[in-house]
FIPALUM-808547 format. One record per residue (C-alpha): x, z, y; residue number from 1; residue in one letter. Coordinates in Angstrom, 3 decimals. Example, Ala and Ser with C-alpha at 12.3 -4.5 7.8 and 13.67 -1.06 7.14 Angstrom:
BEGIN
+----------+----------+----------+-----+------+
!        X !        Z !        Y !  nr ! rest !
+----------+----------+----------+-----+------+
!   12.300 !    7.800 !   -4.500 !   1 !    A !
!   13.670 !    7.140 !   -1.060 !   2 !    S !
+----------+----------+----------+-----+------+
This chain:
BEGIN
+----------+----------+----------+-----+------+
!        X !        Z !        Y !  nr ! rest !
+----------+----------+----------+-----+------+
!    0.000 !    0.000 !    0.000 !   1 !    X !
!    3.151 !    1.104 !    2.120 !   2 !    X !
!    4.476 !   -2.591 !    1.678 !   3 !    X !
!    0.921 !   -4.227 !    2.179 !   4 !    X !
!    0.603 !   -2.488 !    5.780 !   5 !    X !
!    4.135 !   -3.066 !    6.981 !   6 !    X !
!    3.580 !   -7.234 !    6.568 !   7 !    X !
!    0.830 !   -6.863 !    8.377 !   8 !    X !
!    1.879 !   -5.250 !   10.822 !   9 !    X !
!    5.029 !   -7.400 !   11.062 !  10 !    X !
!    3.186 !  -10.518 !   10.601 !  11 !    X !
!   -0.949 !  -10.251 !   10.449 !  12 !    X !
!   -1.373 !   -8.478 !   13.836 !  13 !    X !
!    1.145 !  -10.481 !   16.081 !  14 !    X !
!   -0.259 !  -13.928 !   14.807 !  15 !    X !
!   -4.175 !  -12.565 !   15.276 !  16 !    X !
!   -2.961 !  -11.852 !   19.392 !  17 !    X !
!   -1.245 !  -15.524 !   19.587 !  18 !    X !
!   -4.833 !  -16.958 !   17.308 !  19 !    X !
!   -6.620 !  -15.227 !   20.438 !  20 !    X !
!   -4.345 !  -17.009 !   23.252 !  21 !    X !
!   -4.025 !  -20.027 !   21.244 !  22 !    X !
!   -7.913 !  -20.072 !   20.774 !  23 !    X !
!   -8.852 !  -19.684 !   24.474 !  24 !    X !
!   -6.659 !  -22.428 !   25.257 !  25 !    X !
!   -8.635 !  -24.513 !   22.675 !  26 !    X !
!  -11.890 !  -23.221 !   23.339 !  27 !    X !
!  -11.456 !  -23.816 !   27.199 !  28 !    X !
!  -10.540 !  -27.329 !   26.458 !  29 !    X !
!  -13.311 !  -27.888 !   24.892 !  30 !    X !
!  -15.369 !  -26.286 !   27.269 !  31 !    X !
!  -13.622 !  -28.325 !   30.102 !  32 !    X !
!  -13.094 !  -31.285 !   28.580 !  33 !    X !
!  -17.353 !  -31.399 !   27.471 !  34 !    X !
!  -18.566 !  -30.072 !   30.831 !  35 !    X !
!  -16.358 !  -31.231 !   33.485 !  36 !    X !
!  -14.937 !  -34.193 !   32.184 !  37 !    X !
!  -18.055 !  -35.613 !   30.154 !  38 !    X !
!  -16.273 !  -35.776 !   26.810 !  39 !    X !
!  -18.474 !  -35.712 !   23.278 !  40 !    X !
!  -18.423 !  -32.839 !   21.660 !  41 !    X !
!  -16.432 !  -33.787 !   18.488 !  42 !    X !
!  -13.976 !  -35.559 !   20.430 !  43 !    X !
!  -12.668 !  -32.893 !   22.654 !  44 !    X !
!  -13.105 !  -30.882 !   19.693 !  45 !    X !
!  -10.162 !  -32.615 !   18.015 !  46 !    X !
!   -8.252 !  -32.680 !   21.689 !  47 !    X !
!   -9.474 !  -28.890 !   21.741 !  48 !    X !
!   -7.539 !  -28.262 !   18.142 !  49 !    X !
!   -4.490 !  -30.533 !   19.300 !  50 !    X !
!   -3.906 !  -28.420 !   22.014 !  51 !    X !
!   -5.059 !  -25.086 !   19.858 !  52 !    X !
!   -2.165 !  -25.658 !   17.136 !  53 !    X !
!    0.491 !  -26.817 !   19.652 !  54 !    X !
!    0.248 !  -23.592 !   21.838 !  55 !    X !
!   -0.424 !  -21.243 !   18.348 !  56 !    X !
!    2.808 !  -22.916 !   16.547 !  57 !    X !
!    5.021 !  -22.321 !   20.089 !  58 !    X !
!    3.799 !  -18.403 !   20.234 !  59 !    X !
!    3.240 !  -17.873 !   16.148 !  60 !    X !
!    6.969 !  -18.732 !   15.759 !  61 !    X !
!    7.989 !  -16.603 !   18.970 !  62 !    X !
!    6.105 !  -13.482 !   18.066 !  63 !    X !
!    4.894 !  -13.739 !   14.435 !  64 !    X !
!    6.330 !  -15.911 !   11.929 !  65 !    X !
!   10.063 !  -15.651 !   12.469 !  66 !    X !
!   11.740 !  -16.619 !    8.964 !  67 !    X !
!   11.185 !  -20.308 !    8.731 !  68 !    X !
!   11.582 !  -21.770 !    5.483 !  69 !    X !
!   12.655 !  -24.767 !    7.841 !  70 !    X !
!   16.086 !  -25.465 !    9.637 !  71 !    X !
!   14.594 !  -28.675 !   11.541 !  72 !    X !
!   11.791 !  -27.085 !   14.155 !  73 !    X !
!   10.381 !  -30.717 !   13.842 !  74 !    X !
!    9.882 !  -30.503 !   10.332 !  75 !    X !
!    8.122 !  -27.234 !   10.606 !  76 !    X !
!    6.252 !  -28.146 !   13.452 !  77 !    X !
!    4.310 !  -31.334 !   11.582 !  78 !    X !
!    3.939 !  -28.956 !    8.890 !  79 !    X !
!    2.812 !  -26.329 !   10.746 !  80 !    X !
!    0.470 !  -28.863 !   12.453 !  81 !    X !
!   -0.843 !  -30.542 !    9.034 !  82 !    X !
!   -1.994 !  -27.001 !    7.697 !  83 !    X !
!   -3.824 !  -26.262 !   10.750 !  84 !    X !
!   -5.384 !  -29.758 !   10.596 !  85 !    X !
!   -5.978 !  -29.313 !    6.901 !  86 !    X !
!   -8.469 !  -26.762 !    8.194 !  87 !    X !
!  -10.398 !  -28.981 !   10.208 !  88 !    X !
!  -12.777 !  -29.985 !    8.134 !  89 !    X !
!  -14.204 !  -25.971 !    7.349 !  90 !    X !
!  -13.853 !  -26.045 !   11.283 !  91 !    X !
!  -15.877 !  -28.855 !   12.062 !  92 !    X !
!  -18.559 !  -28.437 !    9.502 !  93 !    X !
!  -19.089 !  -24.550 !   11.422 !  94 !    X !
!  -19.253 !  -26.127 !   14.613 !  95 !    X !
!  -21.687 !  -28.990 !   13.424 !  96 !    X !
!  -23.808 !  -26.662 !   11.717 !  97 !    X !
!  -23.782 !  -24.071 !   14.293 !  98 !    X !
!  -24.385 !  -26.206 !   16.882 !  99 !    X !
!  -27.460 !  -27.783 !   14.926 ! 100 !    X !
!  -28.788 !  -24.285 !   14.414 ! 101 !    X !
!  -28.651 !  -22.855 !   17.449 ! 102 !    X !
!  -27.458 !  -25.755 !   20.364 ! 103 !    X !
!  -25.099 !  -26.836 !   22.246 ! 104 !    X !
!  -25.755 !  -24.758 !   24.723 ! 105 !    X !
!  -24.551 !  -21.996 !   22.579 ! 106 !    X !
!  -21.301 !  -24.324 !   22.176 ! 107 !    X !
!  -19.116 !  -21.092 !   22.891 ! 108 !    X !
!  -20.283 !  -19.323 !   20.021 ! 109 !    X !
!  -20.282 !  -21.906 !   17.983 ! 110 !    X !
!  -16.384 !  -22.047 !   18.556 ! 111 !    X !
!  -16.226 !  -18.586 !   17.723 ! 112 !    X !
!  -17.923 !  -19.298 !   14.111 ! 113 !    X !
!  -15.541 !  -22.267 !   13.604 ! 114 !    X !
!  -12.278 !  -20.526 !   14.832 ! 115 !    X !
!  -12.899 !  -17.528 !   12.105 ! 116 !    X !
!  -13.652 !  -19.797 !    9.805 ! 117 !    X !
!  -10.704 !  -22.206 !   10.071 ! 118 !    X !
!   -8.441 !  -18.595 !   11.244 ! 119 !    X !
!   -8.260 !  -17.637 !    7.282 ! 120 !    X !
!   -7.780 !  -20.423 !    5.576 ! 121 !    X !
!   -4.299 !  -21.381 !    7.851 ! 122 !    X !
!   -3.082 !  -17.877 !    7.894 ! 123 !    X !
!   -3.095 !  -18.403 !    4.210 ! 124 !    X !
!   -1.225 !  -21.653 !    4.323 ! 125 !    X !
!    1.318 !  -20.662 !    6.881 ! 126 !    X !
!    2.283 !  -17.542 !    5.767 ! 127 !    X !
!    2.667 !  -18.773 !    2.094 ! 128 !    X !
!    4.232 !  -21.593 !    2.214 ! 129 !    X !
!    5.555 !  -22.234 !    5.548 ! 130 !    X !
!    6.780 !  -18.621 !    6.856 ! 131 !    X !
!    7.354 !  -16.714 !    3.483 ! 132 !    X !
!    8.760 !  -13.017 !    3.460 ! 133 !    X !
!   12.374 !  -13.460 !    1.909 ! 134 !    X !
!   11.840 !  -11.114 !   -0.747 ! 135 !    X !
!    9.330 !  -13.220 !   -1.898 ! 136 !    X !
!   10.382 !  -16.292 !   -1.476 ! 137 !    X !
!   13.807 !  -16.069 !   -3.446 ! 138 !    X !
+----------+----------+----------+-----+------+
């Protein structure tokens, strides 16, 4: 249990603050991109994510995730960017439905239920195969 509460503390807790930052920048995309700038939903929905990922990988590896399997930040980076896109499709199916249960003018909340949905599955992904504790991984 000891060992269970020290990774997440030195992992789990600093990469749920940077999910927060990361997800305001996406969700105020969105917002901006639908309401001010007239975009479709769906499609500043994948600008939204674009800019979601960029800003979580450039904090997650600052503050959470800081033994890279990876020597070539690149690498990582597409990587990184490929599992958080490999959630997409659990994202957009919350937002869809959401949105067709409850509108779009609830389109906030609807991010919410599509962020926590999407938030598990590439916590998962990153932490397992991308960022692996180096006890484990040896």
């Amino acid at each position: 249990m000891k060992k269970l509460n020290q990774k997440f503390k030195t992992s789990f807790a600093p990469y749920f603050l940077v999910c927060i930052v990361a997800f305001l920048l996406d969700a105020s995309s969105l917002l901006i991109l639908v309401h001010v700038f007239q975009f479709g939903i769906y499609q500043a929905e994948v600008i939204g994510l674009l800019v979601g990922n960029t800003s979580n990988y450039l904090l997650a590896t600052r503050f959470a995730f800081t033994d890279s399997k990876y020597d070539n930040k690149l690498k990582e980076f597409l990587y990184y960017l490929c599992f958080g896109m490999l959630s997409y499709p659990f994202h957009h199916l919350a937002l869809r439905f959401s949105n067709a249960y409850i509108g779009v003018e609830y389109l906030a909340f609807s991010k919410v239920v599509a962020v926590l949905v999407s938030f598990s599955i590439t916590y998962l992904l990153r932490k397992s195969i991308l960022f692996p504790d180096k006890e484990t991984s040896n």
